[in-house]
Structures are given as structure tokens and as C-alpha cells.
N, C-alpha and C positions, 0 to 999 in steps of 0.2 A: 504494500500500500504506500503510494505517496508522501513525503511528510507534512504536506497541505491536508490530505482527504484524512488521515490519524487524525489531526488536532481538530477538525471539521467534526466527524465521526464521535472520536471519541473523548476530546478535550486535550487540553495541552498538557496533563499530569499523564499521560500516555505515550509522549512523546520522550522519544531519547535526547541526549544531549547531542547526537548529530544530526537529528531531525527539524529541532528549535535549530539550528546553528543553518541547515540547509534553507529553510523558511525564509532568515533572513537575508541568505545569500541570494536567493531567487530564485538563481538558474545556472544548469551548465553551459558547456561550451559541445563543439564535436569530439565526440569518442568518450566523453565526460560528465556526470550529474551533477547537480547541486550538493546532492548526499555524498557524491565520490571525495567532492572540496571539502565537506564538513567533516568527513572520517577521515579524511590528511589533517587538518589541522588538527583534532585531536590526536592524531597518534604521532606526530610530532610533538605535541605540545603536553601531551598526557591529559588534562584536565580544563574545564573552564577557564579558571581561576592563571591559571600556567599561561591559556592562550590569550587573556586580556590583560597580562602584563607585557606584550609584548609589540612594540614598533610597525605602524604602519608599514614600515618598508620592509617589513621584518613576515610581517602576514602575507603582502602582497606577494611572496616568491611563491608560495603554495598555487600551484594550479588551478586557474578559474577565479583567484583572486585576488582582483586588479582594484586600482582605483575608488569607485563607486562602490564596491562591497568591502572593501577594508573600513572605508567609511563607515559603510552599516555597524559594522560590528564593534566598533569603536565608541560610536554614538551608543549603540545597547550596550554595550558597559558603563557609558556614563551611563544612563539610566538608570542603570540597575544601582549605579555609585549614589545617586542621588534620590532615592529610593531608601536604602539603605539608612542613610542620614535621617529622608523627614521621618522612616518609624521609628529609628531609636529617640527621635528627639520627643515621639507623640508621647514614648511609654515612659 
């Protein structure tokens, strides 16, 4: 199953961490899926957390992601970074 039609279907706690990671990436290229990108960067990077410490230029060598999806993924860690902040500030 797609990692779009998973999170669609069955919500996004269904989804693996290379699924979420393929979602934001969008899309592959030829010969390559969005999911094939998202399980290179993790198995490069080992974990989330591993691959959002690490350098636009630094992501963009992984295959399929250039530019505009380094972006992506960047911006969703700040998110998640500022996210993080307002709940501990709520509790």
C-alpha cells in the first residue's frame, strides 16, 4: 500500500517512519520511489532524530533529494522543534 493511501486508510499512527518521511518527500524520480528516498535516509542516518541533525547539503546527496525536498524536511523538523516548545511551555 502506498504511504499516502496507509495514512488515508488507516491514520498516521500506522505509518512507519519511512512512510511519514516518503509523504513529505512526495515523489520519486525514474527507476526510484519516494519510499526508496525515505529508507536511504534512514538507513544512512539510522533514526529520525540522526537525520534532522543533519545539513541541507548533507541530505541532498541521498537520491531523489534535491533542493525543494531537503527543504521539506527541514521545515518539518522545525515544526516538530516548535511544537515541542509550545507543549512543554503549556504543561
Amino acid at each position: 500500500m502506498k504511504p499516502g493511501r496507509t495514512l488515508l486508510e488507516l491514520g498516521a499512527s500506522h505509518c512507519s517512519d519511512a512512510q511519514i518521511l516518503a509523504i513529505l518527500i512526495g515523489s520519486g524520480g525514474r527507476g526510484y520511489s519516494a519510499l526508496d528516498s525515505a529508507s536511504a535516509l534512514l538507513e544512512k542516518y539510522g533514526t529520525l532524530s540522526g537525520l534532522m541533525n543533519r545539513s541541507l547539503d548533507e541530505v541532498a546527496q541521498i537520491r531523489g533529494i534535491k533542493g525543494v525536498r531537503a527543504l521539506r524536511l527541514a521545515a518539518a523538523y522545525e515544526l516538530c522543534q516548535r511544537l515541542l516548545k509550545e507543549v512543554s511551555r503549556d504543561t
